[in-house]
C-alpha positions as CSV (number, residue, x, y, z in Angstrom):
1,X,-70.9,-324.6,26.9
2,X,-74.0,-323.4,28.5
3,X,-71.8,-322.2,31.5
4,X,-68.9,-320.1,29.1
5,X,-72.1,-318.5,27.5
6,X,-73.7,-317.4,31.2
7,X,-69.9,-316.5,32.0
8,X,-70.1,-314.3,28.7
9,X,-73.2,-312.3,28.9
10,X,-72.4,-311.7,33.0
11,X,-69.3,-310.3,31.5
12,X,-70.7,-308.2,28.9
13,X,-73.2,-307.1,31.4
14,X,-71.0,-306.4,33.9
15,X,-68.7,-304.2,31.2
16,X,-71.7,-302.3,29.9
17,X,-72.5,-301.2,33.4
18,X,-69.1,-299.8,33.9
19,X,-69.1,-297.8,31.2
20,X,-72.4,-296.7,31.7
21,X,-71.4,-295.4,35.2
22,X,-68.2,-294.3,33.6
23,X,-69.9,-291.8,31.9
24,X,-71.9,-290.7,34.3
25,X,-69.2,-289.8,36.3
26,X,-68.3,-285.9,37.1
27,X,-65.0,-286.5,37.2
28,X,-64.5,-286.9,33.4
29,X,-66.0,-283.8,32.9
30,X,-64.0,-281.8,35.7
31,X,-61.1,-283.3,33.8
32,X,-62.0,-282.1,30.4
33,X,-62.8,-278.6,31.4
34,X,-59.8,-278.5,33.6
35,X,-57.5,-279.6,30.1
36,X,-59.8,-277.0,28.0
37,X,-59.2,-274.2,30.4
38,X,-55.6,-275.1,30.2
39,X,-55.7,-274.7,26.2
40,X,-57.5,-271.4,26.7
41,X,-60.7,-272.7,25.5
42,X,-62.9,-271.2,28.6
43,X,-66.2,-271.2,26.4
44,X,-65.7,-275.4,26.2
45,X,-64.1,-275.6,29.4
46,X,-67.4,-274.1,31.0
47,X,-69.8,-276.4,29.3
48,X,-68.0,-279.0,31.0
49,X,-67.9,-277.7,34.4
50,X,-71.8,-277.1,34.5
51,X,-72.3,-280.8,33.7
52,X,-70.1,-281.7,36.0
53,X,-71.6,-279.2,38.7
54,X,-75.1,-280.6,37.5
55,X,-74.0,-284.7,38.4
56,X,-71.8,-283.6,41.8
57,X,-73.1,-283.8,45.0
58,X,-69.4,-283.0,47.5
59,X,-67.7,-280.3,46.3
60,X,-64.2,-280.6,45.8
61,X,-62.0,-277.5,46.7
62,X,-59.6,-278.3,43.4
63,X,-63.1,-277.7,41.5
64,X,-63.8,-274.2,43.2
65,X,-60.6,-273.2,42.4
66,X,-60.4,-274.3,38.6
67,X,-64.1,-272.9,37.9
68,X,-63.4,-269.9,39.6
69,X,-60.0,-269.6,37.1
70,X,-62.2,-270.4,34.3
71,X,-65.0,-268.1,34.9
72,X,-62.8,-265.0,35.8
73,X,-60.9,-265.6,32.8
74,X,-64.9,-265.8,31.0
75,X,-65.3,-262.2,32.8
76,X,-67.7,-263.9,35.1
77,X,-66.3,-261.6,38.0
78,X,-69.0,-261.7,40.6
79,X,-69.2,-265.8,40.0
80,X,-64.9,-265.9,39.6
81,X,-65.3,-264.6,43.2
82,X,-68.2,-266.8,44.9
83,X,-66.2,-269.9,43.8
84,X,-62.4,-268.3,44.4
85,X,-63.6,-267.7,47.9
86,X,-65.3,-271.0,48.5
87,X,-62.1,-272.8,47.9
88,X,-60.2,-270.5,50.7
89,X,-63.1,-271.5,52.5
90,X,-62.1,-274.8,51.8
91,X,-58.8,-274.9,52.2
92,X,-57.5,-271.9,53.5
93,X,-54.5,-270.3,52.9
94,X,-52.0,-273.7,52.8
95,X,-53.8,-275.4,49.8
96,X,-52.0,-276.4,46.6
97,X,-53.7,-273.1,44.6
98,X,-54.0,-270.7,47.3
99,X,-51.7,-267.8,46.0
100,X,-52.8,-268.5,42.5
101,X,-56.1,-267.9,44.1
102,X,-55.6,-265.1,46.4
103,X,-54.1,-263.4,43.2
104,X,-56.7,-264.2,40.9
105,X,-59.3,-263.0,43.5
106,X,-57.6,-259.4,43.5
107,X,-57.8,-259.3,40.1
108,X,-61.7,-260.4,40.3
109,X,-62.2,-257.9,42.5
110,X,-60.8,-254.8,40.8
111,X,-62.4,-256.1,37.6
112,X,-65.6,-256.2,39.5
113,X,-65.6,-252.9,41.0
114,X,-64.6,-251.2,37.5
115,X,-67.2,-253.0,35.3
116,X,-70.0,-253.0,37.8
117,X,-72.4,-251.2,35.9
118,X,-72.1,-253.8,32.8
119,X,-70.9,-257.6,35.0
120,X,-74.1,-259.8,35.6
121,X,-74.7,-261.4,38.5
122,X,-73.7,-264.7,39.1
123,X,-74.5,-267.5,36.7
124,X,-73.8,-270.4,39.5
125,X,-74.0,-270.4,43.3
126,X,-77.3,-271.3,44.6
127,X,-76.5,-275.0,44.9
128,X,-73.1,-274.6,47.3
129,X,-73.5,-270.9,48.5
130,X,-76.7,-270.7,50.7
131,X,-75.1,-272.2,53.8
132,X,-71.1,-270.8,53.2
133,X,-71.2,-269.5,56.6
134,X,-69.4,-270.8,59.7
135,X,-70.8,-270.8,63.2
136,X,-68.8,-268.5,65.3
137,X,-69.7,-266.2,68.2
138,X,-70.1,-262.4,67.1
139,X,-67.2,-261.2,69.0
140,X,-65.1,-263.5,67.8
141,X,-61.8,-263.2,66.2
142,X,-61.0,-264.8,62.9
143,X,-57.4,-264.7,61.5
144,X,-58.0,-263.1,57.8
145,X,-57.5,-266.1,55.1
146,X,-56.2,-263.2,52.3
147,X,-53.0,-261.6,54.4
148,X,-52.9,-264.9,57.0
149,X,-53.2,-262.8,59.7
150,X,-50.4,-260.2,58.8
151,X,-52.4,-257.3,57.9
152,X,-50.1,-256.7,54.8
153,X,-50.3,-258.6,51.6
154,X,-46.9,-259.4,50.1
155,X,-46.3,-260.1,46.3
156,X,-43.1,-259.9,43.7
157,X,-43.3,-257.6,40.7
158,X,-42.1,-258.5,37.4
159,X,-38.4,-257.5,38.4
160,X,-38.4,-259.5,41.3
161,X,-39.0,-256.4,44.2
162,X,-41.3,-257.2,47.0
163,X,-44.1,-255.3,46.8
164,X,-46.2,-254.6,50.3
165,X,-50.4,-253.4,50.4
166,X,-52.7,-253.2,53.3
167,X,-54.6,-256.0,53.5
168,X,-58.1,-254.2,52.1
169,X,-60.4,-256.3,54.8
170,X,-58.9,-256.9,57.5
171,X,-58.2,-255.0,61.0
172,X,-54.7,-255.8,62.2
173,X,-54.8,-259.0,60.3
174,X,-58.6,-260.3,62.1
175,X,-61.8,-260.0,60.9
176,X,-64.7,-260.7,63.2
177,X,-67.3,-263.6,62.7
178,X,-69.7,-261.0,60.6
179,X,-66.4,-260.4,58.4
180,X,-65.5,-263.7,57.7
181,X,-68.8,-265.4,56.9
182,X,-68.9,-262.3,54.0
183,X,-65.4,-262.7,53.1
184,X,-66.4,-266.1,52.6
185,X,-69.8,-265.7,50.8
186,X,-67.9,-262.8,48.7
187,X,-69.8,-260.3,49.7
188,X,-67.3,-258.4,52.1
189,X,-66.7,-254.7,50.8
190,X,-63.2,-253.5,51.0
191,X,-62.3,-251.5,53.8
192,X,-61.4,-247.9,52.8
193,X,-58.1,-246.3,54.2
């Protein structure tokens, strides 16, 4: 008897712990503000991505991309941007949301650049931002993560016809290290032509 009732409070123990833990982790609240943002319920979607930003410590790129959809959709531009890029960073132009991204990052961008005078700066980026370089030598070449290196940027209009625009940052599809690190950071201006 005594042994069952040992058995039983290790068990109960052992249970309350998990939950405890369960709770605690940022994965339940990257998964509720991921279904929120998919009801269109950004406001309660970003609640739950700055708790779970608060209890990370690795950030995933799936996370960049689905906070940077949520905030640009929050008119967050400048912060859309920050965490848009940091999941090219991430994973480049061959992840699972990279041309969701790269499109959403256009839009970001023109948003930005028309509602300048009225957008506030970034909400979130001081925790994963301060080091979003990469080590390079200055003369470098770095193929451009936004037209992979092609120099033109290819997308289909609503009827289905290819459309074709210069890539806005890069120079025959390259940037040099000093590019990329502020392509990367979001802080690369678009070339003028």
């Amino acid at each position: 008897m005594k042994k069952v009732l040992i058995l039983l409070i290790l068990f109960v123990s052992v249970v309350s712990a998990a939950k405890a833990q369960q709770q605690q982790d940022p994965r339940r609240y990257i998964d509720s503000a991921v279904y929120y943002l998919d009801l269109g319920q950004y406001p309660k979607a970003d609640e739950y991505f700055m708790t779970a930003l608060d209890k990370i410590d690795v950030l995933s790129a799936d996370f960049c991309f689905y906070f940077g959809k949520n905030s640009f959709y929050m008119n967050k531009f400048s912060q859309s941007i920050d965490w848009l890029n940091k999941y090219l960073e991430l994973k480049g132009s061959r992840g699972q949301f990279s041309r969701e991204t790269l499109d959403l990052l256009e839009k970001a961008e023109e948003a930005f650049r028309n509602n300048r005078g009225i957008t506030n700066t970034a909400d979130v980026n001081a925790k994963f931002f301060y080091l979003n370089t990469i080590k390079c030598s200055e003369d470098e070449l770095i193929t451009c993560p936004v037209c992979k290196g092609d120099d033109v940027i290819t997308k289909k209009d609503r009827f289905g016809e290819t459309l074709y625009k210069t890539c806005p940052y890069s120079t025959n599809g390259v940037l040099t290290c000093i590019e990329f690190n502020l392509l990367i950071q979001g802080n690369l201006k678009a070339k003028h032509k």
